[in-house]
Structures are given as C-alpha cells and as structure tokens.
C-alpha positions in Angstrom: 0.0 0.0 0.0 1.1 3.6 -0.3 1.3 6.5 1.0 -0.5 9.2 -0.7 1.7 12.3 -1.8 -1.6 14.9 -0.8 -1.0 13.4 2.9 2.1 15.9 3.1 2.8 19.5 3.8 4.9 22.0 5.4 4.3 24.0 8.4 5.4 27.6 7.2 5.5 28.5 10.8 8.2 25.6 11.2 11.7 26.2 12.5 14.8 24.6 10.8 16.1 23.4 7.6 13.8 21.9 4.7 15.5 18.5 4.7 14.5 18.4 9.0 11.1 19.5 8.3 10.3 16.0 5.8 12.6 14.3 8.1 10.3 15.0 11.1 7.4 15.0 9.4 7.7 11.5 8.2 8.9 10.5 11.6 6.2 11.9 13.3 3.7 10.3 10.7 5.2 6.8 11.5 5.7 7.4 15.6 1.6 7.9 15.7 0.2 5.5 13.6 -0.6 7.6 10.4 2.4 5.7 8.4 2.1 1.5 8.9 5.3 -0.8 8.6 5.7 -1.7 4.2 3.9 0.8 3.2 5.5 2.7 0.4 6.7 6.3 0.7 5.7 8.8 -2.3 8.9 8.9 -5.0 11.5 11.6 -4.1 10.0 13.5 -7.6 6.9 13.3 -6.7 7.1 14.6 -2.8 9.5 17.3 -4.5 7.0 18.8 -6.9 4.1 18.4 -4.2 6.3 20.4 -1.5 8.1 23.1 -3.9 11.0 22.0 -2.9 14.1 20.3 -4.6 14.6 16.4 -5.1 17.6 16.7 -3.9 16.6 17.9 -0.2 13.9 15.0 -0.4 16.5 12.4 -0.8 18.4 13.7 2.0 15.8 13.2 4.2 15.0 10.0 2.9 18.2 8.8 3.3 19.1 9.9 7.0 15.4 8.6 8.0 16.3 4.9 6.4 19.8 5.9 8.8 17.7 5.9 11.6 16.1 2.5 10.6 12.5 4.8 10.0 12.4 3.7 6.3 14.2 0.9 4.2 15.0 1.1 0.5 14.1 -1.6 -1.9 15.8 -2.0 -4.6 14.3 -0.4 -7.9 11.0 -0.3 -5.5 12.0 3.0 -3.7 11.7 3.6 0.0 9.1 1.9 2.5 8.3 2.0 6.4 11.0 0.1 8.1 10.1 -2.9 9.3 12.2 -2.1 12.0 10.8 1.7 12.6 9.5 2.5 16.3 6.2 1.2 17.3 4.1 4.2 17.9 3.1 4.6 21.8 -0.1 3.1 23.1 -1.5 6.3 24.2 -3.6 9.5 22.8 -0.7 11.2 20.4 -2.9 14.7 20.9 -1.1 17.4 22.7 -2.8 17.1 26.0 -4.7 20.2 27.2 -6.5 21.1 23.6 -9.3 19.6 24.5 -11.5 22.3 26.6 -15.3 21.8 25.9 -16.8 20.9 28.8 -18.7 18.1 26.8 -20.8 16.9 30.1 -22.7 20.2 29.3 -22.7 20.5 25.9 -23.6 17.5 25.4 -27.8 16.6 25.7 -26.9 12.9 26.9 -29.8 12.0 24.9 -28.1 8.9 23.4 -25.4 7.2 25.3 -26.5 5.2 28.6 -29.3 3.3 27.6 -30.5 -0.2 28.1 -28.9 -1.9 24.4 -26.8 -4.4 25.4 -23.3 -5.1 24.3 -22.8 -8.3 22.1 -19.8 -10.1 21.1 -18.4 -9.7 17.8 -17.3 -12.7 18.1 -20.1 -15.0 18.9 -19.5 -17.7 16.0 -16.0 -18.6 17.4 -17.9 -19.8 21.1 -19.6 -23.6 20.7 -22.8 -23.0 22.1 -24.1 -19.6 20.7 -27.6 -19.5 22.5 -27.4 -15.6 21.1 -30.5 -13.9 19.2 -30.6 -12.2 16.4 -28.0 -13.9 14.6 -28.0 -15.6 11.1 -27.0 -19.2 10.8 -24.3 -19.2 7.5 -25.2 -22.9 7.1 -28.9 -21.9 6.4 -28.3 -18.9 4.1 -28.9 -19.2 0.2 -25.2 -18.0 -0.6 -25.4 -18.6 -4.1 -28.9 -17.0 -5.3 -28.3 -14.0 -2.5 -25.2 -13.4 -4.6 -26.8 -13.9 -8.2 -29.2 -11.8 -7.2 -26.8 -9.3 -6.0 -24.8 -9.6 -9.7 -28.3 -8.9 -11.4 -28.8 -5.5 -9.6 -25.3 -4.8 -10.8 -26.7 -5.6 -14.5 -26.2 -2.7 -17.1 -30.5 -3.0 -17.4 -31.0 -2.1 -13.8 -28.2 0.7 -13.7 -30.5 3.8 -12.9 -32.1 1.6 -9.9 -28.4 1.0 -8.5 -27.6 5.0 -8.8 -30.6 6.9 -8.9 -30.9 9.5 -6.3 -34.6 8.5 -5.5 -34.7 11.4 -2.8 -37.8 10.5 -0.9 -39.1 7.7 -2.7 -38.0 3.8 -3.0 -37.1 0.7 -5.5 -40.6 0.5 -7.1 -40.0 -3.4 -7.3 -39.2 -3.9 -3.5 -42.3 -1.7 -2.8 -44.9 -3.6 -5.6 -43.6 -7.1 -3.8 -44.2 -5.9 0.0 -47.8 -4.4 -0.9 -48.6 -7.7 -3.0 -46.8 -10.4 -1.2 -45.8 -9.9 1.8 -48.2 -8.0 3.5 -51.4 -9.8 1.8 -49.9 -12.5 4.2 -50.7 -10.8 7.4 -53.7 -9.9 5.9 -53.2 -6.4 5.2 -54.1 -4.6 2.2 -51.8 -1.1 1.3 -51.2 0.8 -1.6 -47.4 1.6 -2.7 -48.0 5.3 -1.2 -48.9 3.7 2.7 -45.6 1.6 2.5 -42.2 3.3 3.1 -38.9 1.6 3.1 -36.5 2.0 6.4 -33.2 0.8 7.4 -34.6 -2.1 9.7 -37.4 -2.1 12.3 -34.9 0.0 14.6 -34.9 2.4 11.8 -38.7 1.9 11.4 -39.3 3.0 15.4 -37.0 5.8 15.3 -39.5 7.2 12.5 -42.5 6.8 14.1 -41.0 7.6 17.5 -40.2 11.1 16.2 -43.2 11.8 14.3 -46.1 11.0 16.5 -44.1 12.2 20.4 -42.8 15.3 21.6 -42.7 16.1 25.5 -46.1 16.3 26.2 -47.1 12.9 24.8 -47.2 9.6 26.3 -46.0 6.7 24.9 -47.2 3.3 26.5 -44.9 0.1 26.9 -45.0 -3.4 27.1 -42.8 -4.3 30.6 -40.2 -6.0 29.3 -40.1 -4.7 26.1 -37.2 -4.6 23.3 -34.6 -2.8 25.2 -33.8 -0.6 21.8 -37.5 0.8 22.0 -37.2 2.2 25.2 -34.5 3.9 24.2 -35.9 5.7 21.1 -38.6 6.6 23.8 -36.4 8.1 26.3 -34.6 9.9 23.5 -37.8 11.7 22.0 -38.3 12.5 25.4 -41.8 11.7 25.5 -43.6 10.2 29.0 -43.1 6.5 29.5 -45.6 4.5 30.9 -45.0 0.7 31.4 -47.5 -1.6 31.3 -46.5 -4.9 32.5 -47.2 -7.9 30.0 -48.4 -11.4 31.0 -49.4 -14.8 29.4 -51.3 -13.3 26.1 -49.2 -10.3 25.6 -50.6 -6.7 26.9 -53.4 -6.1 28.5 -56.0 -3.3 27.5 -57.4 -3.0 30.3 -54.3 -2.1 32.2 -53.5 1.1 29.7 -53.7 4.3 31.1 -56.1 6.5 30.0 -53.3 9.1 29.0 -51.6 7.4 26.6 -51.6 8.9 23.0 -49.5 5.9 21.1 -49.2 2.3 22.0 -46.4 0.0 21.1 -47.1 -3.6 21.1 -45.6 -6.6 19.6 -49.0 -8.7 20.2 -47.4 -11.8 17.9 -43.8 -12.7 19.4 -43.6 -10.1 23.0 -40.6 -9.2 23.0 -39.0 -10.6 24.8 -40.8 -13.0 26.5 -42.7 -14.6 23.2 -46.2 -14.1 24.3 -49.4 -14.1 22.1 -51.9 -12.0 22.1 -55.1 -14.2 21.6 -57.8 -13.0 18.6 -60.0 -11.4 21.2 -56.8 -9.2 23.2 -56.7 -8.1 19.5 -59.6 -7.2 18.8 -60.1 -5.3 22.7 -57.0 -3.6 22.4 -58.7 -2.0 19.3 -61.7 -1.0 21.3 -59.5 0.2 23.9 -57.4 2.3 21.3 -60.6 4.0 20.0 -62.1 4.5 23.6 -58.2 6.6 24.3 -58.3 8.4 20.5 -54.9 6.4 20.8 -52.4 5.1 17.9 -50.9 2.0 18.1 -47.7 0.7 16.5 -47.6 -2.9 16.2 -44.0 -3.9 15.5 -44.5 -8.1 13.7 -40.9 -8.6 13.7 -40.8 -12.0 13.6 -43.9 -13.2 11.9 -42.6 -15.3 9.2 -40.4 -17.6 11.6 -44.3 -19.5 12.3 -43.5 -23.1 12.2 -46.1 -24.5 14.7 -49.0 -23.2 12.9 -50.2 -20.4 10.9 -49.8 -16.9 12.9 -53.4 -14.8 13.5 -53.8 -12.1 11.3 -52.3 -8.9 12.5 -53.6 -6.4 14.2 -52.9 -3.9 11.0 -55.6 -6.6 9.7 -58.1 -6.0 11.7 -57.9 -2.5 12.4 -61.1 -0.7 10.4 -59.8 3.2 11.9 -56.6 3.8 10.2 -54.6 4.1 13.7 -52.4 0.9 13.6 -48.8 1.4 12.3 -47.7 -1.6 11.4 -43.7 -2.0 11.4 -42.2 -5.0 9.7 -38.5 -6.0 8.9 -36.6 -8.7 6.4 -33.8 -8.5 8.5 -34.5 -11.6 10.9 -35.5 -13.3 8.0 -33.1 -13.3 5.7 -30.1 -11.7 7.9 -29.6 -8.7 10.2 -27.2 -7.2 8.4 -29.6 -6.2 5.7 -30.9 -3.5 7.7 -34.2 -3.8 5.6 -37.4 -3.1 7.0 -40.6 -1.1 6.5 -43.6 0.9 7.9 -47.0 1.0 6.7 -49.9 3.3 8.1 -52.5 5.8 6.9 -50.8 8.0 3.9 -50.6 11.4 5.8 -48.4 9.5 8.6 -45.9 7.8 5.9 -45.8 11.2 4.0 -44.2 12.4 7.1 -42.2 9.8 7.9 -41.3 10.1 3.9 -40.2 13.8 4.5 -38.1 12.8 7.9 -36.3 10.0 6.3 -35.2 12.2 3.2 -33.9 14.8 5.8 -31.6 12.5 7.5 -30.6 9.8 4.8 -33.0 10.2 2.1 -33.2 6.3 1.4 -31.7 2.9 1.8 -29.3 2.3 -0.6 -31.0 1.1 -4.4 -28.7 -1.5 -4.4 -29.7 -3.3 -1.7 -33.2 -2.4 -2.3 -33.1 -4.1 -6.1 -31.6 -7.0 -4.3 -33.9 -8.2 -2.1 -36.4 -7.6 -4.6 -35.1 -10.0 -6.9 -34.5 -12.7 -3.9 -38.2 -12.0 -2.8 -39.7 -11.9 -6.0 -37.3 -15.3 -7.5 -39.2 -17.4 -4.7 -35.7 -17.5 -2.9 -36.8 -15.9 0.0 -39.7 -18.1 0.6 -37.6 -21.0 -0.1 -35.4 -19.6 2.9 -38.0 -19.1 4.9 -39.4 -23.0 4.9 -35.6 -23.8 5.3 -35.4 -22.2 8.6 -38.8 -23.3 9.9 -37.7 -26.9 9.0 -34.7 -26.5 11.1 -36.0 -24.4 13.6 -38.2 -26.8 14.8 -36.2 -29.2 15.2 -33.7 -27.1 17.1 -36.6 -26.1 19.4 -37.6 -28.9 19.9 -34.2 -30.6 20.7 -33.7 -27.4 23.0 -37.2 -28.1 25.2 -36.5 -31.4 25.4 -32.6 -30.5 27.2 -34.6 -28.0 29.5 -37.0 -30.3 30.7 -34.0 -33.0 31.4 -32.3 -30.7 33.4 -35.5 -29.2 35.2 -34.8 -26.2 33.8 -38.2 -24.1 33.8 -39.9 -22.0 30.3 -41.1 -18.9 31.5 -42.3 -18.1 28.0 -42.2 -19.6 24.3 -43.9 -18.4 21.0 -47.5 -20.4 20.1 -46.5 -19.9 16.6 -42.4 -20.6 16.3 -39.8 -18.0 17.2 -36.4 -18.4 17.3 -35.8 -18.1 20.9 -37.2 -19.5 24.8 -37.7 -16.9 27.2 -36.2 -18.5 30.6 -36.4 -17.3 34.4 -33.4 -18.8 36.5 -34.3 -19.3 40.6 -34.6 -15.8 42.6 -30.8 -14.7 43.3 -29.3 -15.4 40.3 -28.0 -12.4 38.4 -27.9 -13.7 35.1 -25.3 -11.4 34.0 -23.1 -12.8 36.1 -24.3 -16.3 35.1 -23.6 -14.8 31.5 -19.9 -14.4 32.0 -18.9 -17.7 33.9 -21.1 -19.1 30.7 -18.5 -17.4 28.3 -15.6 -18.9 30.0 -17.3 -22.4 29.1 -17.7 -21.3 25.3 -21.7 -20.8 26.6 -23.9 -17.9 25.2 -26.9 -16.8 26.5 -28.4 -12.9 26.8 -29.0 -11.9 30.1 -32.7 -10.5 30.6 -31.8 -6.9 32.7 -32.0 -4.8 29.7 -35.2 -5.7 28.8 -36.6 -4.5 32.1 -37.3 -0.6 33.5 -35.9 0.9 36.9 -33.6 0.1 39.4 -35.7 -3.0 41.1 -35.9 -5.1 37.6 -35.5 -8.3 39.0 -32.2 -9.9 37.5 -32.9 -13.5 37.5 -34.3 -13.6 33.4 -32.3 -14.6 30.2 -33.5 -15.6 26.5 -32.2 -18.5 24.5 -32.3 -18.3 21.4 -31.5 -21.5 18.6 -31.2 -19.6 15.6 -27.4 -19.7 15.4 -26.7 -23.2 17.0 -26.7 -26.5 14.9 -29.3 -29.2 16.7 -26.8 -31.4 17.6 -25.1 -29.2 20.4 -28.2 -27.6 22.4 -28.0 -30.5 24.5 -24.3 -30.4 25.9 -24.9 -26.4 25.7 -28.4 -26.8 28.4 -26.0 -29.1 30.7 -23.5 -26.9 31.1 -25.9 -23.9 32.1 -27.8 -26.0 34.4 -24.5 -27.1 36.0 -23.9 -23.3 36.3 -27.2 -22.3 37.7 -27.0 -24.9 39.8 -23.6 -23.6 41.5 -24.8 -20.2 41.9 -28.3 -21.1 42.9 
C-alpha cells in the first residue's frame, strides 16, 4: 500500500532546515500510527513537486530517515516503512490540554447510557451460541443471495443502482411488500402507505419522532425490546410501562393518558407471548375509547412453524390508527438493515419527509436485491428452510430444559427463534452470563429488557437460531451445571 503524496505538507511557521522538516514529518507520521510498517513512501519526484521543494533535499531526508532505521529502501521499488521503525506509543498522540469543551454540558446525553446491550463480535467462534438475532451461515442461500446481487449490478437495472430516489423507494421492492408480503398478514396497502426504512430500529426511530414530543405519552409493554425504550427516552416523550403477561398486553391495564401504544402482540418481545384474537380485537376497542395510535412492531412473523400466525392487528384495524412495522432483517439476515412501515398516507408522508432529511433512502442497491430474492421465490424457499430447522432445534432445545428441570417462562404459540427463561430468585444472570462465556456458553441476560432500578435480575432468553441441533444438549447441561452452583 502507499502513502499518498496529498498526505504531506509544510508548516510555514516551522523552524529549521527543509531537509529536517520532511525528516520530522515522516517521523512523526510513523511514531503515531498515520504511516504502517511496508507501506511505500511517495517517489522523491513526486514529494519534491508536491512540496516546492528540490529532489535533492527530499532524498536527504529519505536517506538519514532509512539511517535511523524509520524507512528501508528496496531495490528499484523505492523507500518503504521500516520494518524495524518504532512502534508508535499506546496512548492518545494529541497534545494534551487542547481539548476544553466541557462536553458533560454540551452535550444533551440524549443517546449514550441506555439499556442496548453489548454483544460479542465474536459469537460464531464460542460452541454453544444461545445468542438472538444472529443468522446461521449454514442456512443462508449464498449462491442465489449473490446472483441476485450480480443482477442488480446488471447494465438494465443501472438507474435503480444509482438513482438518487430522494424520498421515494425501488418501485419493485415496494410492488412485492404491498402484493406479497403484507397480503400474508392480511393487510391490504397501496405503494404510497408503505415506506422503506433501514430495519425495524430504523422503522421505530421514525414513528418515534413523528407522532411524540414532551407532552405525549408513549405506553410500553414491561419487558419490552430494550432498543424501543430507548428511542422513547430519547424523544423524550412520557413513558408509561405496562407490564405484559401470558397473552401479551393487557388493555385493560392502559392508562387513560396514553396517545401511542407500542405492542408486539405476535412474538412479545421478549418474552414470546401471544396475544389471543379477542386481546386483539379489545385492544382496538381500547385504542378507540383513548383516541390512541398503536404501533404494532410483527418482527418475527414469518419464523411461524407450529401453525399459521393470527392475522395482525394492521388486519383487523377498520380506523386507520395501527402502524404496522415489519423487517426482512430476521429473516433473511440482520445485516440487511431492511425493514418497512405502513400506516394511513398522511403519517408515511411524514415519515417520507423525515427519512429524506436524515438519509433520504436505503441504498438502491440493496433495495433491487432483495427484490429479486423475494420476488425469485428465494426468500420463501429460505423461509421453509429455517422453519424446518428451527423446529427441530426447538424442539431438541425443550427437550434439554425439561432434562435438566430447567423451567420456560415463556415460548412463542406460533415458532420464534428463541425460549424466554427465568433462573431461581438470586441469580444475576449477568453474572451467570460471564462464567457461561468462559465455558464457550452464550446466552443474553434479561436486565435490559426491564425498566428501573428494582428489575429483577434472574431472566435470560435462549435463542437456537445460530446453534446447529446437535449441540443444544451439551450447551443446556452446562448452564444447568452453572445455575445450579450459583443457585
């Protein structure tokens, strides 16, 4: 690799000869970082012309730096970053003291110190990766992902791929969603009630901004997706938890204050619960009694291998005042960061307006992408792929926990991809969590999912999206052996 010639430049405030200017310049530009070990230095010529100064000085400089063991020259190659040059320190190379914003009160805070947990990069390399969320590379359709991806590099979809479409989306992704996709949940919307975001996250985030300000109130399911609460918290908007049980939220337990209502009635997340057809069907009451919204996030709808999943509540709403959030990122993998909203056409017009403000759209060539794998049958082909295997991985996973006495707080009627567990009072499953990393275990302790300083610390979820069938059992033993030393 080299070293570009526009990364140089003399300080015409400097003190000293030319030739000790490039000497410390390049010196300095190896001792913090900037220039790696073998990476080639610009041609004597070339640093010459772009400093105004002669070749000759240049090769002086060169020459006492390769003295100094900083660069070695190559023969006919010309002079590289000694393999041999000083590490640079392990500390901040800024001149201390130039830093003198008083960033605790600049800063809002608005965004750091919330409830997201961290997750290892890493997770693939442990054995038993009882981690949500993650893709399984031995599930994935590689090979028509990738001619997929070729196709939307095609010279006949070039304007897709670099259009600026401003506010608007891939016509194709949108036609498939409104046909295809959302027919399934048994919602009917036209292309202008359907708007394309960068995940559900993304999808939230939106909404979050659009329908709260200081003087709403936002109601939430207790525990709830630790990444919702935050965008709440962040709008600033009043929170009001409403705890979840057996069938998902209860209506009857919604203040009367609220103005929107977030809900995952078909997979709670995170305990899995189910909202039965009538909780459905109240909660609407209940919504039109408050003049309430609701936002109804169906993340995980297509992962339904037990039976077919009740319609959504999108489906069966006859006022216009469901928001109905969906995502292909669970799917087909999370690092898609595809998802979508659909609601009544004056709400997506300002969601429209929002997103073209802060990143105008997801890019068009991801978006013609997963059109052509949803619209090729791929995607659906996936999708019966993992259900297959899903259920026997759940299956193989229920069967461990009930071997090892280990008790199922809550599981999905329809599928899922994880078990929502509660270990015996006075475990701290974050501390469980770390002895289980030293035993290549993963699990994701249940804290962040609950509000305030009481939330009971005993819950985790496992998930068997990301571990093969074969290992759930050996996985289970060792965190019942854990649990049962900390118990």
């Amino acid at each position: 690799m080299s070293i570009s010639v526009e990364t140089f430049f003399l300080n015409p405030n400097a003190e000293g000869t030319l030739q000790a200017q490039i000497q410390q310049m390049i010196a300095q530009g190896i001792l913090s970082g900037r220039f790696r070990k073998g990476e080639k230095l610009p041609s004597s010529r070339s640093l010459a012309n772009h400093l105004g100064v002669s070749r000759i000085t240049v090769t002086l400089a060169y020459t006492e730096l390769q003295a100094s063991d900083y660069l070695e020259a190559r023969d006919r190659s010309g002079y590289f970053v000694s393999e041999n040059a000083p590490e640079p320190p392990q500390f901040d190379p800024r001149p201390s003291g130039t830093d003198v914003i008083d960033w605790g009160r600049a800063l809002g805070r608005r965004f750091t110190g919330g409830h997201t947990p961290e997750k290892p990069q890493n997770w693939s390399s442990y054995r038993y990766p009882f981690i949500y969320g993650q893709a399984d590379p031995s599930l994935f359709d590689h090979a028509n992902w990738r001619h997929c991806a070729l196709q939307a590099l095609g010279q006949k979809d070039f304007q897709a791929l670099t259009t600026d479409y401003y506010d608007q989306d891939d016509p194709l992704l949108i036609e498939f969603i409104a046909r295809h996709t959302l027919p399934r949940r048994g919602i009917l919307a036209q292309p202008d009630e359907i708007l394309v975001t960068m995940g559900a996250q993304n999808a939230l985030w939106l909404t979050a901004q659009v329908l709260l300000t200081q003087r709403r109130t936002a109601a939430i399911e207790e525990p709830c997706y630790h990444a919702l609460r935050d965008i709440l918290m962040q709008s600033r908007c009043h929170l009001a938890p409403v705890d979840v049980d057996r069938d998902g939220l209860p209506p009857d337990a919604l203040p009367q204050h609220a103005d929107v209502i977030f809900t995952t009635p078909s997979h709670q997340s995170p305990t899995n619960a189910t909202m039965p057809m009538g909780r459905r069907k109240a909660l609407l009451d209940k919504a039109r009694e408050m003049d309430a919204l609701i936002v109804e996030d169906d993340y995980e709808f297509e992962i339904s291998f037990l039976r077919a999943p009740l319609p959504a509540l999108k489906s069966l709403d006859a006022d216009g005042r469901v928001i109905y959030v969906g995502s292909f990122s669970k799917s087909i993998f999370p690092g898609l960061r595809l998802g979508y909203l659909v609601g009544s056409r004056q709400f997506i017009r300002e969601c429209r307006a929002l997103r073209a403000s802060v990143l105008r759209h997801p890019p068009g060539h991801i978006q013609r992408t997963a059109a052509y794998f949803l619209s090729l049958g791929h995607y659906d082909s996936l999708v019966r792929r993992m259900g297959t295997v899903f259920a026997r991985r759940r299956q193989a996973m229920e069967q461990a926990l009930a071997d090892h006495g280990l008790g199922i707080e809550g599981r999905g009627v329809f599928g899922g991809s994880s078990i929502w567990m509660r270990a015996p009072d006075g475990v701290d499953t974050a501390e469980l969590d770390q002895r289980l990393r030293a035993r290549s275990v993963l699990i994701e302790p249940g804290l962040s999912f609950f509000r305030g300083p009481d939330a009971p610390r005993n819950y985790y979820r496992l998930a068997y999206s990301s571990i093969p069938s074969e290992r759930i059992s050996d996985g289970i033993a060792i965190l019942a052996e854990e649990l049962h030393r900390q118990s």
